[in-house]
C-alpha positions in Angstrom: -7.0 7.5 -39.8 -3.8 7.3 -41.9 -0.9 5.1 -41.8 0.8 8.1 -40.7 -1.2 9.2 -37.8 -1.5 5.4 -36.7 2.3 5.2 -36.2 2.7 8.7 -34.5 0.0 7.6 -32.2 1.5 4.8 -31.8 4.7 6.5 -30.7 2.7 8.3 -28.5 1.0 5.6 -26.7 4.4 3.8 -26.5 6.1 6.9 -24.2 3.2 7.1 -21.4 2.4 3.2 -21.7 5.3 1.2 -22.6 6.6 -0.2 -19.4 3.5 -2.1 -19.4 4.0 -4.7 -21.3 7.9 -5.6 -22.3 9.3 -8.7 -20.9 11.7 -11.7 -21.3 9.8 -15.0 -21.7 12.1 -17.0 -19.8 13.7 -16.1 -16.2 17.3 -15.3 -18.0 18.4 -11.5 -17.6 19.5 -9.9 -20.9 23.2 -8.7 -20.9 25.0 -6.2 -22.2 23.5 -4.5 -25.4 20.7 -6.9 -25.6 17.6 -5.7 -26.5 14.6 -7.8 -25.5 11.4 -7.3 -28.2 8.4 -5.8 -27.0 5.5 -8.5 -26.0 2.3 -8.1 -24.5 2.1 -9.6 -20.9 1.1 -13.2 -21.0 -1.6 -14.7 -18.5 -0.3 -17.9 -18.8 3.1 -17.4 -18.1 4.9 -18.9 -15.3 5.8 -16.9 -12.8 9.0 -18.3 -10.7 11.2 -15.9 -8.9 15.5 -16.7 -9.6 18.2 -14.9 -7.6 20.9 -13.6 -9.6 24.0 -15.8 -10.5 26.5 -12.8 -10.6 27.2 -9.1 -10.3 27.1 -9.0 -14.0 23.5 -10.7 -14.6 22.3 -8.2 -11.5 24.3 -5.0 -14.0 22.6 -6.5 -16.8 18.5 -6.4 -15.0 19.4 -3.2 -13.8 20.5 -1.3 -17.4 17.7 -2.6 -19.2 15.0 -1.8 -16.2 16.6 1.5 -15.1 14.2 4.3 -16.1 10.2 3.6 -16.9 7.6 4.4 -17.8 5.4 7.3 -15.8 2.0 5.4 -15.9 2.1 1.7 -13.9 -1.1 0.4 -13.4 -3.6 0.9 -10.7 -1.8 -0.8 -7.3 -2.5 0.4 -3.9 -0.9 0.5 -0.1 -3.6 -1.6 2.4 -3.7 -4.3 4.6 -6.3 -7.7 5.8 -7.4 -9.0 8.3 -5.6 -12.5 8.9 -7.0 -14.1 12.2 -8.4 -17.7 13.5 -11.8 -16.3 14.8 -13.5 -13.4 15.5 -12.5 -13.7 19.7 -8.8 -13.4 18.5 -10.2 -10.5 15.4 -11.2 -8.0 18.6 -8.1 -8.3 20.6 -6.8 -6.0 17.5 -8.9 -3.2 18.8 -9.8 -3.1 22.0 -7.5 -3.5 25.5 -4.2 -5.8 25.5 -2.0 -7.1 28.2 0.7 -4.5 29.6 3.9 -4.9 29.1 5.7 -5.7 32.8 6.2 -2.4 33.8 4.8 -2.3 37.2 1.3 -1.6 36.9 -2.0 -3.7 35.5 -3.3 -1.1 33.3 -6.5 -1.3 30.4 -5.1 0.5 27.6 -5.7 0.3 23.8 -3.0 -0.6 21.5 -2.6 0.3 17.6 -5.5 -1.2 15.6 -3.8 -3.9 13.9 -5.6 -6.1 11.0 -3.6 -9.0 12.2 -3.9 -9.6 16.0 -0.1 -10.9 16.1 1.2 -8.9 13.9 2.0 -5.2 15.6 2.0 -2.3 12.8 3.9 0.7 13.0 2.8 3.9 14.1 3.4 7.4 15.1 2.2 6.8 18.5 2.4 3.7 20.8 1.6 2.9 24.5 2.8 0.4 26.8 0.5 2.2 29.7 2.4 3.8 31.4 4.0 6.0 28.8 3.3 7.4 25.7 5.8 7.5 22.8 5.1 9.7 20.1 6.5 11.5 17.0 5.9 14.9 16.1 8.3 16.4 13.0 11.9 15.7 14.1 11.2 15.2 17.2 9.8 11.9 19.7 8.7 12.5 22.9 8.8 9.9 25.9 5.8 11.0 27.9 4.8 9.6 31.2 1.2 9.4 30.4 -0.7 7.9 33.6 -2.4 9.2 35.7 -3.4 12.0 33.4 -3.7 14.9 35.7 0.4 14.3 36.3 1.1 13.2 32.6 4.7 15.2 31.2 7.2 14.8 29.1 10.2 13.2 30.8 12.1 13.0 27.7 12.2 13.8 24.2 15.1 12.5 20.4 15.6 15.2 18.6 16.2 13.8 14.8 18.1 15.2 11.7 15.2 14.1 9.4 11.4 13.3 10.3 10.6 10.0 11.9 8.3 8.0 9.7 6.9 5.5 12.4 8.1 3.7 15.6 7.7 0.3 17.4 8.2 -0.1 21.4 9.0 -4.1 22.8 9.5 -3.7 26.4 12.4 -1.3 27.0 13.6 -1.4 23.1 12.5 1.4 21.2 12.9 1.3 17.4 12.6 5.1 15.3 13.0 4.9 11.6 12.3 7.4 8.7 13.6 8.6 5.4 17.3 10.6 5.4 16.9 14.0 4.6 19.9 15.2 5.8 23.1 16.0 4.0 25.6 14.6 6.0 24.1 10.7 6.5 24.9 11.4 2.6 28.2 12.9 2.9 29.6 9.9 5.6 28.7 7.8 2.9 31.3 9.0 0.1 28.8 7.9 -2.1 25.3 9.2 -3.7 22.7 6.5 -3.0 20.6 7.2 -6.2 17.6 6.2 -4.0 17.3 7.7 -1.1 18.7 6.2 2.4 16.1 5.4 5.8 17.5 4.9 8.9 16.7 2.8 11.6 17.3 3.6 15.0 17.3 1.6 18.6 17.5 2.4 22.0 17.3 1.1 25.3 14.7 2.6 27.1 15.6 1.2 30.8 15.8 4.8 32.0 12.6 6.6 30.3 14.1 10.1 31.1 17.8 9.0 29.2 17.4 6.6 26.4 20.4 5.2 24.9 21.3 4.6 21.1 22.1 0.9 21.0 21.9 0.2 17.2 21.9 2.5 14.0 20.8 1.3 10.5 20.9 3.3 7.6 19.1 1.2 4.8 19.0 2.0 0.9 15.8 3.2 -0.2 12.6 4.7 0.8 10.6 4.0 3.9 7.1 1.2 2.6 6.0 -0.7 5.4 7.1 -2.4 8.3 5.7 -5.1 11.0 6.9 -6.6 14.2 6.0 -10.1 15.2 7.4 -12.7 17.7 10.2 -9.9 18.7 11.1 -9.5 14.9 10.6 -6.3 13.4 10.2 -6.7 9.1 11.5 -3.7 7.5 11.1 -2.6 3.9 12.3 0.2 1.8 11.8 0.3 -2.4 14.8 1.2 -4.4 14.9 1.7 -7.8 17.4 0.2 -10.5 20.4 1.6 -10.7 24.2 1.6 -11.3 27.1 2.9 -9.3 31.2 2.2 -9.7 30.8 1.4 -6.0 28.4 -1.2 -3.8 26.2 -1.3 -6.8 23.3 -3.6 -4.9 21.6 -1.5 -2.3 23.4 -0.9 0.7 23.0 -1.6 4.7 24.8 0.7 7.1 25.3 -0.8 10.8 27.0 1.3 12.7 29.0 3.1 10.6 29.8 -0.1 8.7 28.8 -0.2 5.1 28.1 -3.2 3.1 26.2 -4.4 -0.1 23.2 -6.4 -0.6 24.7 -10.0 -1.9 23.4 -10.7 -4.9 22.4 -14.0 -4.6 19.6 -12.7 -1.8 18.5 -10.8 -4.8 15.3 -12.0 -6.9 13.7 -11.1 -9.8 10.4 -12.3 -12.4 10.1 -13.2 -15.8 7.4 -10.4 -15.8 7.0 -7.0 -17.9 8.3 -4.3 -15.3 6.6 -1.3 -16.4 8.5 0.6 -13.6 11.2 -1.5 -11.8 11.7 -1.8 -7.9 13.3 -3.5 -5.3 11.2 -4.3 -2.5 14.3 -4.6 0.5 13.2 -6.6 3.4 15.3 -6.4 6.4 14.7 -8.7 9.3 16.0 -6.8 12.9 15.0 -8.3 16.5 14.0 -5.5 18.6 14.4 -7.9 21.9 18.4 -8.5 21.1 19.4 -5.7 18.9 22.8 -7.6 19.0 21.4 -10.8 16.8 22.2 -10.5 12.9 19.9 -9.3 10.4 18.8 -10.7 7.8 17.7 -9.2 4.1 16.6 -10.2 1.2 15.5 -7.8 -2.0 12.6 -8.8 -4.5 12.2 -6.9 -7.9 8.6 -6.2 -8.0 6.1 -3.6 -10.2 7.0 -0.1 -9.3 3.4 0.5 -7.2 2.8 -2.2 -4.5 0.4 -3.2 -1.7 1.7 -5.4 1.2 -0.6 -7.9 3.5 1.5 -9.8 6.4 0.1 -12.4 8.4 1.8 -14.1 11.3 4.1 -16.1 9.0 4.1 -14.7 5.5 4.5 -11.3 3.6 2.3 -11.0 0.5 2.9 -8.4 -2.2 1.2 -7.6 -4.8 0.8 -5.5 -8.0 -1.0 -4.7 -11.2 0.1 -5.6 -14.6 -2.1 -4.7 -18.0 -1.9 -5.9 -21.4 -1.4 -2.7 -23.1 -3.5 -2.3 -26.2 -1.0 -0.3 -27.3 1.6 -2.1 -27.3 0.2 -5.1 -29.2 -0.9 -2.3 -31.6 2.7 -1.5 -32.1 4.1 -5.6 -32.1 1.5 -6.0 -35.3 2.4 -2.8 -37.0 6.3 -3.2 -36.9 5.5 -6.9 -38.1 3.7 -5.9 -41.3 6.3 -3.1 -42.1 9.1 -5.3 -41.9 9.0 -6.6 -45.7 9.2 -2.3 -46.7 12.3 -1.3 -44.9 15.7 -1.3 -46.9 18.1 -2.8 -45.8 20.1 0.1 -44.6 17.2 0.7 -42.1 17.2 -2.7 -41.3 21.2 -3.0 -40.2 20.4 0.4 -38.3 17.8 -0.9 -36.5 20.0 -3.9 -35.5 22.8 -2.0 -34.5 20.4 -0.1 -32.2 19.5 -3.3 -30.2 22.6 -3.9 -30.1 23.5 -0.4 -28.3 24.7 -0.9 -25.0 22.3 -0.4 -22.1 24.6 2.1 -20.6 24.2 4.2 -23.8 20.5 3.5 -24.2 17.8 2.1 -22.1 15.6 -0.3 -23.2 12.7 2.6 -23.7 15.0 4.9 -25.4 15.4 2.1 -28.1 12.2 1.1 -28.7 11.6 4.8 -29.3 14.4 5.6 -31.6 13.3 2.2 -33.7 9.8 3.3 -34.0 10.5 6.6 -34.9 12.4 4.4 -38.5 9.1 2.7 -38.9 7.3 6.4 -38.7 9.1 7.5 -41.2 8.1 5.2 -43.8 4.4 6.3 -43.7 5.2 9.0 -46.0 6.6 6.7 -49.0 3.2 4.3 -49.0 0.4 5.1 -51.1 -2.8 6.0 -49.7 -4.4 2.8 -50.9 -1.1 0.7 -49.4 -1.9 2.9 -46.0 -5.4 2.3 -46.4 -4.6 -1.6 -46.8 -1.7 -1.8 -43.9 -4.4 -0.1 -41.4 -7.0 -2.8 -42.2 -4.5 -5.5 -41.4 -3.5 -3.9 -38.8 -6.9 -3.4 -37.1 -8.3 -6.9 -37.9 -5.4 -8.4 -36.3 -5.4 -6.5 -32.8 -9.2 -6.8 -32.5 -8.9 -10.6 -33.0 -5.6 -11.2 -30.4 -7.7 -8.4 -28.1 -10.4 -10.9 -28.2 -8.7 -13.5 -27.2 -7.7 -12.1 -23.6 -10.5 -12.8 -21.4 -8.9 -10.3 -18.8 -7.0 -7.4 -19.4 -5.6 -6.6 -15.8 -3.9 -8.7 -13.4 -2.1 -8.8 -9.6 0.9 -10.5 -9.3 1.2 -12.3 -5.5 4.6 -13.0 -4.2 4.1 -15.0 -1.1 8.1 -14.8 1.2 7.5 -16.6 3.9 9.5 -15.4 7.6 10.3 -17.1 10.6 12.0 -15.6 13.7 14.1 -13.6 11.4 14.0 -16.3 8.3 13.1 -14.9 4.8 12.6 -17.1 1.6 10.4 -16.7 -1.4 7.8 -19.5 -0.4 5.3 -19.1 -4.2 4.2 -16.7 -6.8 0.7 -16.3 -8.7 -1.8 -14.1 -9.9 -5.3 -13.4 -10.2 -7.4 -11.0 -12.7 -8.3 -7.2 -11.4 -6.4 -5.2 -9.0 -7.1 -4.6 -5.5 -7.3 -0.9 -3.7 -5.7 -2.1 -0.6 -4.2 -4.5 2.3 -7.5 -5.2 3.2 -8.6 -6.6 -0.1 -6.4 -9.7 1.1 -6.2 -12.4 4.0 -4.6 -15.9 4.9 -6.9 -18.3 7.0 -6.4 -21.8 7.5 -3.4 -21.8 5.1 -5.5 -20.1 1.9 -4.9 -17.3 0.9 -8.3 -15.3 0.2 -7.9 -11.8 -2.2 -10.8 -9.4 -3.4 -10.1 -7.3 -6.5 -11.6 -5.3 -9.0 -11.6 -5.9 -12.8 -12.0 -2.0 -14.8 -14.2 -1.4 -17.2 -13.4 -2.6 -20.5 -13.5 -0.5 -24.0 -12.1 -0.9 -27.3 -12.5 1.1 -30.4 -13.6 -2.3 -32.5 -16.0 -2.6 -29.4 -19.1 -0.2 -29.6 -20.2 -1.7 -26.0 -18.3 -0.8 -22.9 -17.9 -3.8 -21.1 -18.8 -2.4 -17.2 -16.2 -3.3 -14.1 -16.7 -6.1 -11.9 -15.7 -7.4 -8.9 -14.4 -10.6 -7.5 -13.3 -13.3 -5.0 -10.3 -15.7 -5.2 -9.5 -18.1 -3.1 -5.6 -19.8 -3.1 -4.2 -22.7 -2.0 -0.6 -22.5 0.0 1.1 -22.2 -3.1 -0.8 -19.9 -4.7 -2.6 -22.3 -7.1 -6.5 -21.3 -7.6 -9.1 -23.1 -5.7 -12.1 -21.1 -6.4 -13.5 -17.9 -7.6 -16.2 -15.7 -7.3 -16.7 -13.3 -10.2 -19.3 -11.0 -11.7 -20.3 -9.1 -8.5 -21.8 -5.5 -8.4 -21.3 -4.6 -11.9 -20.6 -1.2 -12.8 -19.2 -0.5 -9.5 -16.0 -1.0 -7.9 -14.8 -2.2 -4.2 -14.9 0.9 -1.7 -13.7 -1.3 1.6 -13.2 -5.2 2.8 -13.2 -6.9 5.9 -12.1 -10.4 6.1 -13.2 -12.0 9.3 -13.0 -15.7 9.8 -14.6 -17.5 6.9 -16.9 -14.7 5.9 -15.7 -11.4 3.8 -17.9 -8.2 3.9 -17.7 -6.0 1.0 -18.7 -2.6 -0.1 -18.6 -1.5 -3.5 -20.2 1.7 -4.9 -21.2 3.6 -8.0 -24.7 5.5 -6.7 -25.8 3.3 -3.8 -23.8 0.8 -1.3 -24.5 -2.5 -1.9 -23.0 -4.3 1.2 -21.8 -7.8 0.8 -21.8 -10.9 3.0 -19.9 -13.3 0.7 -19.1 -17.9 2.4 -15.9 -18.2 2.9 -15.8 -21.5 5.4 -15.2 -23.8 2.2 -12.9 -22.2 0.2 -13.7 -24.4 -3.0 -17.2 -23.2 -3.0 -17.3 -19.0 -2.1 -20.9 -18.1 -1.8 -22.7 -14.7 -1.8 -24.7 -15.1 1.6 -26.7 -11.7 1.7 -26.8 -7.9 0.0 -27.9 -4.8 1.5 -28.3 -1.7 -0.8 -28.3 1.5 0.9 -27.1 5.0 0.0 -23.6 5.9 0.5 -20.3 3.7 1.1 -18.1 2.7 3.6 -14.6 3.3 2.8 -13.5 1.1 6.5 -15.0 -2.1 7.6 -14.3 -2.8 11.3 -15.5 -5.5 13.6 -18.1 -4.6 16.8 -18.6 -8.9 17.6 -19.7 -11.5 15.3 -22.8 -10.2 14.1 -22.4 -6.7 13.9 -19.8 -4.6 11.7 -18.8 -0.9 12.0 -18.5 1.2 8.4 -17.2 4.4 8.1 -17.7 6.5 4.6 -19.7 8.9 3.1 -23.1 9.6 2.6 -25.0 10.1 -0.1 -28.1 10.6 -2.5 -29.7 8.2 -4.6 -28.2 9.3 -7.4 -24.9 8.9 -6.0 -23.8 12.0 -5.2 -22.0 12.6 -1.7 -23.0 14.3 1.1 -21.6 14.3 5.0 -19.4 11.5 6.9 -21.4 8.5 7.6 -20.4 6.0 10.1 -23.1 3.1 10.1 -23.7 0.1 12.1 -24.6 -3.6 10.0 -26.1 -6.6 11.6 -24.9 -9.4 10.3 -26.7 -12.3 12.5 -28.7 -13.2 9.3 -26.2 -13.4 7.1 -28.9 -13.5 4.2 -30.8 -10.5 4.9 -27.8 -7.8 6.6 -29.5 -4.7 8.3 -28.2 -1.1 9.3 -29.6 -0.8 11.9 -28.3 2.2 13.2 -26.2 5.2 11.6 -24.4 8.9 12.0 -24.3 11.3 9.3 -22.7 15.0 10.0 -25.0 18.0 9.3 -21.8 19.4 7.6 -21.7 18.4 4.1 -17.9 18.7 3.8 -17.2 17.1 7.5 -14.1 15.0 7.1 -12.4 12.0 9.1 -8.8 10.2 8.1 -10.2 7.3 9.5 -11.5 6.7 6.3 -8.2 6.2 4.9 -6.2 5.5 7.9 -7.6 2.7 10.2 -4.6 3.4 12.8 -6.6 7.2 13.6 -9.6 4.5 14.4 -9.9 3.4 17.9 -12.4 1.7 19.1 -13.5 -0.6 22.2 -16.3 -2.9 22.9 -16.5 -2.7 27.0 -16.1 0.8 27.3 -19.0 1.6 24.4 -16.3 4.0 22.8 -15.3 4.8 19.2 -13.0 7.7 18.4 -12.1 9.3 15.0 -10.4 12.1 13.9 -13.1 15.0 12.3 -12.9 18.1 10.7 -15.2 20.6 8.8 -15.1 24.4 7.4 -17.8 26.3 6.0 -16.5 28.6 3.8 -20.0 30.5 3.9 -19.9 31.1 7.4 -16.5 31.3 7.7 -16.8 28.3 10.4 -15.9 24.5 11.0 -14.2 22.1 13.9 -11.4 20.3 14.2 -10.1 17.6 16.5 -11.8 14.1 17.4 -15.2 12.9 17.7 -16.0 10.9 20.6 -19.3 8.7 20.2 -21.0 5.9 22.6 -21.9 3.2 20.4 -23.7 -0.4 21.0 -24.6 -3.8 18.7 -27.6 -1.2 17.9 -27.0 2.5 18.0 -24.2 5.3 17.9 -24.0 8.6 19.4 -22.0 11.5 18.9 -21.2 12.8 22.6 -18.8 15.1 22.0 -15.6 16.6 19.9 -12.6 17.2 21.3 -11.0 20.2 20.2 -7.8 20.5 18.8 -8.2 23.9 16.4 -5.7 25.7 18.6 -2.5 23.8 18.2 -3.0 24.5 15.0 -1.8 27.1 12.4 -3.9 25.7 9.5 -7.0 25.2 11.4 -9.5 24.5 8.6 -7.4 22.9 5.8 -6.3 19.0 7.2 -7.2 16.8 9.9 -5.2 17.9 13.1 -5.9 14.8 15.5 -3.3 12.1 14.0 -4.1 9.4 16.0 -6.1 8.7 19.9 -5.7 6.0 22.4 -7.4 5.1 26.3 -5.0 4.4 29.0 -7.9 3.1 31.8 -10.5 6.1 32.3 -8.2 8.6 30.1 -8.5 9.2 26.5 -5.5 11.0 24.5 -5.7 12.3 21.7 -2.5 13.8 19.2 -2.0 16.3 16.6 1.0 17.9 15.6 1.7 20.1 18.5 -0.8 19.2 21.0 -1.4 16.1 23.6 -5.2 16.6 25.0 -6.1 14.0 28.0 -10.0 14.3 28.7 -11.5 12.4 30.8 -13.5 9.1 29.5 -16.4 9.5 31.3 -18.0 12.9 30.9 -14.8 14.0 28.4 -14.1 17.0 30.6 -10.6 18.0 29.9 -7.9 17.1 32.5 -4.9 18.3 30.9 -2.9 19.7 27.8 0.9 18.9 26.9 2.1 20.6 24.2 4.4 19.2 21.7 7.1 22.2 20.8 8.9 21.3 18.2 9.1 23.8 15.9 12.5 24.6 14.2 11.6 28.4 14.7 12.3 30.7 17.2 9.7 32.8 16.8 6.7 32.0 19.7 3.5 30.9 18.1 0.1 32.1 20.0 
């Protein structure tokens, strides 16, 4: 390859990759027309999070992080199980207490990974009513008993609600703005978006009364609700505006900034620049103050929350590239004239405003491009040698090419603080790749495969545990698992994790957590197929839901399989469920809210759906199955093909729930209530909320 071809493809490589891997090495912000010189990112860096001194340092972040690049690493929204033993793990999943509303009912609640921690969701229950979402529309149903279940009241919305929380008779409803006139009260653009937040008081179920109204900067990412306080984040980008240039909160009409000093940011290479905002509310006195804070993070985050700390994480690379790039404009400084040289300054010098920080390091490497054409073929030949011998050696060097960043902010009762930071090698897929226990903070991740062209061997993916001590210092590590393969689903559950990872058979992990200085592998099952959700049945049995497959790894039909776990050195399935239907679906491989499930009453429920485009034939709407500590049986679907228009082409049950002998199961337009027992149907409500006015059949 020329000298030439090298630099173009360097250029190249620097517009989809760049973002990866530019960074300040020290917490200061650059101001104005600073330009910060490209480094790789640095494993042994210290990662410490400082609030901004000023509006001007704050400017300053936000012109030389505004823009990105498109690619950001591999990060993933997912959650963990968090909980002190397996008694507290079940309460997730199976019946809670009732609110006080007058009756003693057994009803399931949202299947929460954290048994204090209550996840939003587009349906909830507090057994006696239903409240559920459905487009722009909730509905207040009175749900029990079923054969007298209607709706006794229904919100209509300007834009979609996202998800909603229910805390006696306080009812919060939030989603992204997608309405023109939230935009137009504010006299303003918000360059990222705006959510609201709505509460009522739900005293009288058939007139609920708007008692608070949020609009919050930014895009809808994840919310929780423990001890009464609701923890509500949205991502905004960076960005400048004449007016309330930090994000904005809207109470009630009332419009005011972010502060700056509740603003952090990392001495880290943003490859695409975000603010995670996290806004503290108390659903049981909407009155009380909120609190916020806002954390600049990597532009693609997971988020784990146990009872008293919020974890997020993300993936940052080294970027070949870049380092490519670093050694190449090093060797070519001694050709450029010295015109070239005072251009090149006075681009690093541009302001921000003018130029981002990408659009300069572009403009400067398209200089050094242009002197491949005055070298000599034996000079280009010479330059590319150096320049290969050096990035093979500094490549060598980094034992780990991947890594996710931990911030660890710390809430209580409405209290929000930056608590520690750290990092471990590999990137995780989800929430349920991490866990606190006993004040250590346990995280599963996978480190990709590895290839270099100075490498002729492809160095195969592996997988691995860390354990972290309360300020997210190491304590131990388990590394080299399954190679070739990556994680398909984790479970934490006490001091044990179970693992599935996958490339053409499931090897099922039972991996010694009760010391966390000495993780052990316990046990490995290989089977065929993979579980893509882990749930708990007791203490020695766990649910998996995935696919199945052939021995070559090639997929065929839903799987749902059940692994003892009472010799933690030889694990079993000892019983399983695979569709006949090849192509039979179920979001409760992705979604572990559309999972419900409950030990007493021998029930599991998942959304299922199937089409045969030979026969021109499928199902859709919920399995119901009977399952044990040692079997599983499909007893029936529950059809929900006719509420909907595009029968064959998604899942149409959302989400199902028990209220004592009644099971209820929601898709878009459609409550079904069957009855537990032999699932004969007891009644239909349908959901109308179509913006049309023409009837649908």
């Amino acid at each position: 390859m020329d000298l030439k071809k090298l630099i173009i493809m360097l250029i190249l490589g620097a517009l989809v990759l760049a973002g990866c891997t530019t960074t300040p090495t020290t917490p200061t912000v650059p101001g104005e027309g600073t330009y910060q010189e490209g480094v790789s990112f640095d494993p042994d860096m210290k990662i410490k999070a400082s609030s901004f001194a000023s509006e001007e340092e704050y400017l300053a972040f936000v012109k030389k992080n505004s823009g990105g690049s498109n690619y950001y690493g591999s990060g993933m929204l997912g959650r963990a199980m968090g909980v002190e033993d397996m008694a507290v793990a079940m309460e997730t999943s199976e019946s809670a207490p009732t609110m006080d509303k007058g009756y003693d009912l057994d009803y399931s609640e949202t299947n929460n990974q954290v048994a204090t921690v209550d996840e939003a969701d587009i349906i909830k229950t507090d057994g006696n009513y239903i409240y559920t979402v459905s487009k722009k529309t909730l509905y207040i149903i009175k749900a029990y008993p079923g054969e007298d279940a209607e709706i006794v009241s229904t919100i209509k919305f300007d834009s979609n609600p996202e998800s909603i929380f229910i805390n006696g008779d306080h009812l919060a409803v939030f989603g992204n703005v997608q309405d023109y006139d939230s935009i137009k009260e504010l006299d303003f653009r918000p360059n990222n978006g705006l959510t609201y937040f709505n509460i009522y008081d739900m005293s009288d179920r058939e007139h609920p009364e708007l008692t608070k109204e949020y609009k919050f900067e930014g895009r809808y990412f994840q919310a929780r609700m423990t001890n009464d306080w609701i923890y509500f984040i949205t991502r905004t980008s960076p960005y400048t505006r004449p007016v309330y240039p930090t994000p904005i909160i809207m109470e009630d009409g009332v419009v005011r900034s972010m502060p700056v000093d509740r603003m952090f940011f990392y001495p880290i290479p943003y490859n695409y620049a975000e603010f995670a905002n996290i806004h503290a509310i108390n659903l049981a006195d909407p009155s009380e103050d909120i609190n916020s804070i806002s954390v600049a993070v990597e532009g693609s985050q997971n988020m784990y929350m146990s009872e008293e700390n919020i974890y997020i994480t993300y993936t940052e690379m080294i970027n070949e590239w870049e380092i490519q790039k670093e050694i190449m404009m090093e060797l070519m400084e001694p050709y450029l004239i010295s015109s070239d040289k005072e251009l090149i300054e006075k681009i690093k010098k541009t302001d921000n405003d003018v130029l981002s920080q990408r659009e300069k390091e572009n403009k400067i490497m398209q200089i050094y491009e242009s002197y491949g054409a005055y070298l000599s073929r034996e000079e280009q030949d010479e330059l590319e040698e150096k320049i290969e011998k050096m990035l093979s050696n500094k490549l060598e060097a980094y034992e780990y090419l991947e890594w996710t960043i931990i911030h660890k902010i710390t809430v209580d009762n409405g209290d929000i603080s930056i608590n520690a930071d750290g990092k471990v090698p590999g990137h995780v897929i989800n929430q349920f790749s991490m866990d606190e226990f006993d004040n250590v903070f346990r995280i599963a991740t996978t480190i990709s495969a590895r290839w270099s062209r100075f490498n002729k061997d492809r160095t195969e993916s592996t997988n691995n545990i860390y354990t972290l001590d309360k300020d997210l210092n190491a304590l131990d590590e388990l590394t080299g698992l399954a190679e070739g393969e990556r994680i398909y689903s984790t479970r934490f559950i006490g001091d044990k994790l179970y693992m599935v990872t996958f490339r053409q058979v499931d090897p099922f992990f039972v991996i010694d957590l009760s010391n966390p200085n000495n993780i052990k592998e316990l046990g490995e099952l290989k089977i065929p197929g993979f579980s893509r959700y882990l749930h708990p049945y007791d203490e020695n049995t766990i649910i998996g839901i995935g696919r199945d497959a052939t021995e070559q790894g090639r997929t065929r039909g839903l799987k749902i399989s059940l692994f003892d776990v009472s010799d933690v050195s030889n694990p079993k399935e000892v019983a399983k469920f695979i569709t006949d239907e090849r192509y039979a679906q179920s979001t409760a491989e992705y979604e572990h809210k559309a999972f419900l499930f409950n030990k007493e009453k021998e029930l599991l429920v998942i959304p299922a759906y199937s089409y045969d485009y030979e026969d021109d034939d499928g199902y859709n709407g919920a399995f119901v199955f009977k399952i044990t500590k040692d079997d599983i049986e499909l007893r029936g679907l529950i059809d929900h093909s006719k509420g909907m228009t595009e029968r064959w082409y998604r899942a149409g049950v959302e989400r199902s729930l028990f209220i004592e002998d009644m099971l209820y199961t929601k898709s878009t337009n459609l409550l079904r209530i069957n009855s537990l027992e032999d699932l004969h149907g007891v009644k239909d409500i349908e959901l109308e909320n179509s913006d049309s006015e023409i009837p649908v059949y």
